[in-house]
Backbone as CSV, one residue per row, in Angstrom:
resi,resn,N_x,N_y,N_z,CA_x,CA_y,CA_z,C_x,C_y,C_z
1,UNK,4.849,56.515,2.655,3.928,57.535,2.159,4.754,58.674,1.560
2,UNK,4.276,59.297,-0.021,5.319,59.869,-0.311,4.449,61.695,0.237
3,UNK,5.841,62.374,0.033,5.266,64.094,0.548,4.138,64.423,0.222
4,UNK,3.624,63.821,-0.943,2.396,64.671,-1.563,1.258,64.697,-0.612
5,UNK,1.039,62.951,-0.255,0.467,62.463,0.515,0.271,62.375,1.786
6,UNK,1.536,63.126,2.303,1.463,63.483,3.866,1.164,64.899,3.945
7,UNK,1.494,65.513,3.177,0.777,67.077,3.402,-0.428,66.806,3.151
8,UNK,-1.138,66.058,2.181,-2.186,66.487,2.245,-3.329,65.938,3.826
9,UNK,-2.813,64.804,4.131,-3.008,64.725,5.236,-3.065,65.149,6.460
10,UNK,-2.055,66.194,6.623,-1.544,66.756,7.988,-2.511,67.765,7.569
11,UNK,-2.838,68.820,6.542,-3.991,69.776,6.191,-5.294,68.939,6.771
12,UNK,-5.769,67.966,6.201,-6.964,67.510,6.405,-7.073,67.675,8.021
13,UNK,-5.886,66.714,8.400,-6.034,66.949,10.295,-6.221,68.229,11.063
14,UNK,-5.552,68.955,10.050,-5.495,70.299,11.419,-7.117,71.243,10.795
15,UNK,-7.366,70.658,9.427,-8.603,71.375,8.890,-9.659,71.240,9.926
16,UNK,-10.069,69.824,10.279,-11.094,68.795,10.866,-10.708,69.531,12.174
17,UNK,-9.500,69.379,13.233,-9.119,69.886,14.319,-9.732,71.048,14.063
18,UNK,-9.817,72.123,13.436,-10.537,73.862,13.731,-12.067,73.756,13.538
19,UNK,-12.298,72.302,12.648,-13.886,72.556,12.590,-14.163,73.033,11.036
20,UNK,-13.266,73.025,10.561,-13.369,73.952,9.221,-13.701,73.132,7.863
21,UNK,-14.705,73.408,7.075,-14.479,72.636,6.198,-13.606,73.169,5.001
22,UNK,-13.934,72.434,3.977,-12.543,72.494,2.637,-13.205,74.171,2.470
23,UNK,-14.277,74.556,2.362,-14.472,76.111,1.811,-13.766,77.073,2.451
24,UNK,-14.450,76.950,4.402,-13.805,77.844,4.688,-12.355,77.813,4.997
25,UNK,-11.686,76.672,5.204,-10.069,77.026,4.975,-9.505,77.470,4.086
26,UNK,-9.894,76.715,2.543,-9.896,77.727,1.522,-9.964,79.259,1.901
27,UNK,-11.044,79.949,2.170,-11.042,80.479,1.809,-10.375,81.915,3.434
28,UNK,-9.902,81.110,4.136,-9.106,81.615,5.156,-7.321,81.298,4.634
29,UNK,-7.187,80.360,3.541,-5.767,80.718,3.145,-5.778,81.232,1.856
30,UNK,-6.575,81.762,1.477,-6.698,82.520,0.378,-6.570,81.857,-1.351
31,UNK,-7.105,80.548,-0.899,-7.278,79.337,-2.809,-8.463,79.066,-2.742
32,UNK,-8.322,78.289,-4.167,-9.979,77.580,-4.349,-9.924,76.561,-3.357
33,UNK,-11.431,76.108,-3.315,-11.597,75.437,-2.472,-11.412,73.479,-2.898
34,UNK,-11.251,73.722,-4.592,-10.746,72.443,-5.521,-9.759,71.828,-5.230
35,UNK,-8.695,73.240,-5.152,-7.127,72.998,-4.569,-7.020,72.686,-3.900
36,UNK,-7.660,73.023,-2.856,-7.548,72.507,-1.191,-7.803,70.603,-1.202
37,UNK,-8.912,70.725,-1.918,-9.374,68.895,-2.491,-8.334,68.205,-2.827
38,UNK,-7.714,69.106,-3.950,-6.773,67.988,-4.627,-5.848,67.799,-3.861
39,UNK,-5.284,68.604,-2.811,-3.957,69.068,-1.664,-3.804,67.665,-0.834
40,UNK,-5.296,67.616,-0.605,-5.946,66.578,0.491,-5.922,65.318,0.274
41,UNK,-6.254,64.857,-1.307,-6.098,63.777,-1.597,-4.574,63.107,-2.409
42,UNK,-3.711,64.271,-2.521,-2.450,63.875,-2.749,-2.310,64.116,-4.558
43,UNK,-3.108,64.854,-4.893,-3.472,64.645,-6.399,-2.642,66.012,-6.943
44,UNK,-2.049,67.021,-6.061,-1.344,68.191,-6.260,-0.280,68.351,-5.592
45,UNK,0.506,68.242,-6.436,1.837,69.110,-5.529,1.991,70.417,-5.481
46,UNK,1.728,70.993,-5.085,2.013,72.554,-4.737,3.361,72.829,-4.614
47,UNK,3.308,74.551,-4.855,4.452,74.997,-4.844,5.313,75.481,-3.486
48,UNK,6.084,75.788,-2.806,6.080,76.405,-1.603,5.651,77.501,-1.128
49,UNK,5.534,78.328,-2.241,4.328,79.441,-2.077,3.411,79.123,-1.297
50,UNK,2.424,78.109,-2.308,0.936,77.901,-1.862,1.235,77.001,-0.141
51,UNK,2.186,75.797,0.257,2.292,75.854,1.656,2.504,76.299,2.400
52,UNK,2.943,77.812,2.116,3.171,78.923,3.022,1.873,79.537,3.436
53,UNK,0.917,79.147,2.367,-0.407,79.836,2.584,-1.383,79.187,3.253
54,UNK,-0.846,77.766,2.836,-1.875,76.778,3.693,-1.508,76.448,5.127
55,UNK,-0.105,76.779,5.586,0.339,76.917,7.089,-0.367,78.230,7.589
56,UNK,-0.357,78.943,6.870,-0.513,80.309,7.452,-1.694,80.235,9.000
57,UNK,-3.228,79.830,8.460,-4.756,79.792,8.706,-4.406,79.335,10.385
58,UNK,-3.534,78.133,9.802,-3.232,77.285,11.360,-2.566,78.066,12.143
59,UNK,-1.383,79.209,12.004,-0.669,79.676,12.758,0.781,79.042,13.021
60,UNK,1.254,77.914,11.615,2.156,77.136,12.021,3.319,76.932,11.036
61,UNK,4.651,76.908,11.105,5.318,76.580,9.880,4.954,76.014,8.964
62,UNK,5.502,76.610,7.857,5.529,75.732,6.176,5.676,74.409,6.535
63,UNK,6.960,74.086,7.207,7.312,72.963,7.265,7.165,72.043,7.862
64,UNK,6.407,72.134,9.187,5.213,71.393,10.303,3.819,70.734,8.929
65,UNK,3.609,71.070,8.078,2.751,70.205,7.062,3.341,69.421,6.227
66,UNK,4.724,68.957,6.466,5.645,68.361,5.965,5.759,66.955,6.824
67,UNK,5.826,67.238,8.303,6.275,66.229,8.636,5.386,65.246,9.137
């Protein structure tokens, strides 16, 4: 499975784990809620910026959505 595809996965898990759907995590890490879609299905690579933002919500390293 390549990176794209495991981040977007490990997001989906910890999304589902809080209960949250694609809006409100969106909109608790501060993106659209499209991005978050495309994140999920592996269709975006993001920058490290934006995984800094999408760790943030969870309380967990950048790099814990990596592995």
């Amino acid at each position: 499975m390549d990176i794209q595809h495991r981040l977007g996965r490990n997001i989906k898990r910890l999304r589902l784990e809080k209960g949250w759907s694609q809006e409100a995590f969106a909109f608790e890490a501060g993106i659209h809620r499209t991005y978050v879609s495309d994140i999920e299905r592996g269709a975006r690579n993001p920058t490290i910026t934006i995984v800094e933002k999408l760790a943030k919500p969870f309380g967990i390293k950048p790099g814990m959505l990596l592995d």
